[in-house]
N, C-alpha and C positions, 0 to 999 in steps of 0.2 A: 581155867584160863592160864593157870602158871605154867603149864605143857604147851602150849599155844605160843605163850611168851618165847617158851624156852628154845622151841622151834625157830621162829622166826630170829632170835639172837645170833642160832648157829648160821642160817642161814648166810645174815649179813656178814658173818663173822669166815667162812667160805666164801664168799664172794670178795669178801675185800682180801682175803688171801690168794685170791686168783686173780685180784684186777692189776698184780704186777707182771704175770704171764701171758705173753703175747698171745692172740687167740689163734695163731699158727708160729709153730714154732720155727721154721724154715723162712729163709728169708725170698721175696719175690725178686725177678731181677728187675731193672729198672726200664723202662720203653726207651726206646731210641728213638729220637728227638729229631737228630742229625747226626750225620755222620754214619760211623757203624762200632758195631760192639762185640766184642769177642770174649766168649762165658767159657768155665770149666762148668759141666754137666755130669753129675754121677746117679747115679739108677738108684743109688741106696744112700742117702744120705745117711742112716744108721745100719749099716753093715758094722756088722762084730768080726774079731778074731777067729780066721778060718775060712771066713765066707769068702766071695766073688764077687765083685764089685765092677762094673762099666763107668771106664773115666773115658769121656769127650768133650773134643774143644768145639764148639760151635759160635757162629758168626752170622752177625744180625745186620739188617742195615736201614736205616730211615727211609732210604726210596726201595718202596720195594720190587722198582722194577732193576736197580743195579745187581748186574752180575759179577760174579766173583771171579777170576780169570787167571788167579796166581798166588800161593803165599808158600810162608815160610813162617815157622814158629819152634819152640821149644815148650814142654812140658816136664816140667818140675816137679820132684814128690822127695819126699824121704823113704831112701830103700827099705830103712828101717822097718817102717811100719807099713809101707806097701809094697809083693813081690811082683816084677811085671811076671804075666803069663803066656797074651799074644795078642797080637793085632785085631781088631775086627773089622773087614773088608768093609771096603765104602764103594761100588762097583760106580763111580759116577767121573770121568775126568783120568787123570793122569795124579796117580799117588801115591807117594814115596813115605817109608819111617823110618832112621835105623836107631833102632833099638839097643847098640851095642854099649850106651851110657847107663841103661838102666841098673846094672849093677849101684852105678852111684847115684843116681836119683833125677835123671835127665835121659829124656826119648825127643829127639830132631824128628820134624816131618815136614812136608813141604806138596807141593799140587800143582796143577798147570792144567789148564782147558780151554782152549780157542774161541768157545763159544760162551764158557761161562759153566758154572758148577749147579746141579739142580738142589742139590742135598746139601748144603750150607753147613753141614757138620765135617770140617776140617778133619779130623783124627777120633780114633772109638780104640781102646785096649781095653783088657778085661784084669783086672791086677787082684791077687790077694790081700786081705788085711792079714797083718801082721801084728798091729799096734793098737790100740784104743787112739782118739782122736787123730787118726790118722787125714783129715784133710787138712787139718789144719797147716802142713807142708806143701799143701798142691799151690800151684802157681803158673802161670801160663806167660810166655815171651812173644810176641808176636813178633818179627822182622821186619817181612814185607808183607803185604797185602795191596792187592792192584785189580781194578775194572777190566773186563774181559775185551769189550770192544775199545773202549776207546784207551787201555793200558792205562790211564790215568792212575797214577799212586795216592792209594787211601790212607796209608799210614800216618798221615799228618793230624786224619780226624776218626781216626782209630782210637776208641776206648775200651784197654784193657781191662774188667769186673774182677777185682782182687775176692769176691764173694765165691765161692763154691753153689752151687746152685742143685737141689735135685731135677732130673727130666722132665716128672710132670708138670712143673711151673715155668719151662721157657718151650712155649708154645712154638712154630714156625711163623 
């Protein structure tokens, strides 16, 4: 019986060691309520030094039939710990980045589409890690953001997610 005991002691004694640990350790984003939401998305939430990493900005919105029609944002990182490397084409709309700040830790991007954007994913670059906790510098500016038909300005009800989010958990 005392193997038995001594079993089940360890057990509890593991589980209460694990009941501080979230049972996923990446955080979910939050639904959109109202208004609309604008995430940073990366492919590897645990990317090491060396590897290749997908940073995008993507943008959510409570109606899902509003369309997207315009923005303008900034993308924020520490050069330090991430090198950009290059764009990754979003063939949907009208799509501009320049890249010329990324030395210092800042890539401009912006869009325009008459009819509205199908792919709701604002900007995609591919950056190297550099640094160990290298998200913890990312950060996303939003400007403008505006409805395609009726140009009405969302910005007002635009929330920016200060969370780094990986891809598989912001579904479209």
């Amino acid at each position: 019986m005392l193997p038995l005991r001594s079993i089940a002691m360890a057990v509890v004694l593991v589980g209460a060691a694990c009941a501080d640990e979230p049972t996923r350790p990446d955080p979910l984003p939050p639904p959109v309520d109202q208004g609309t939401s604008a995430y940073i998305v990366v492919d590897n939430l645990h990317a090491t030094i060396g590897q290749t990493v997908k940073v995008s900005v993507v943008v959510r919105a409570a109606d899902a039939g509003l369309k997207i029609g315009s923005y303008t944002g900034r993308l924020h990182f520490d050069a330090a710990a991430l090198q950009y490397k290059a764009e990754v084409a979003i063939n949907d709309g009208l799509r501009v980045a320049n890249p010329n700040g990324a030395g210092t830790g800042e890539i401009r991007f912006a869009g325009a589409s008459a009819t509205g954007f199908s792919d709701l994913t604002l900007y995609s670059a591919t950056f190297t890690v550099k640094q160990a906790n290298w998200t913890r510098a990312l950060t996303l500016q939003m400007e403008e953001l505006s409805a395609a038909k009726s140009l009405a300005n969302l910005s007002p009800q635009l929330q920016v997610q200060r969370t780094v989010f990986a891809a598989e958990q912001v579904k479209p």
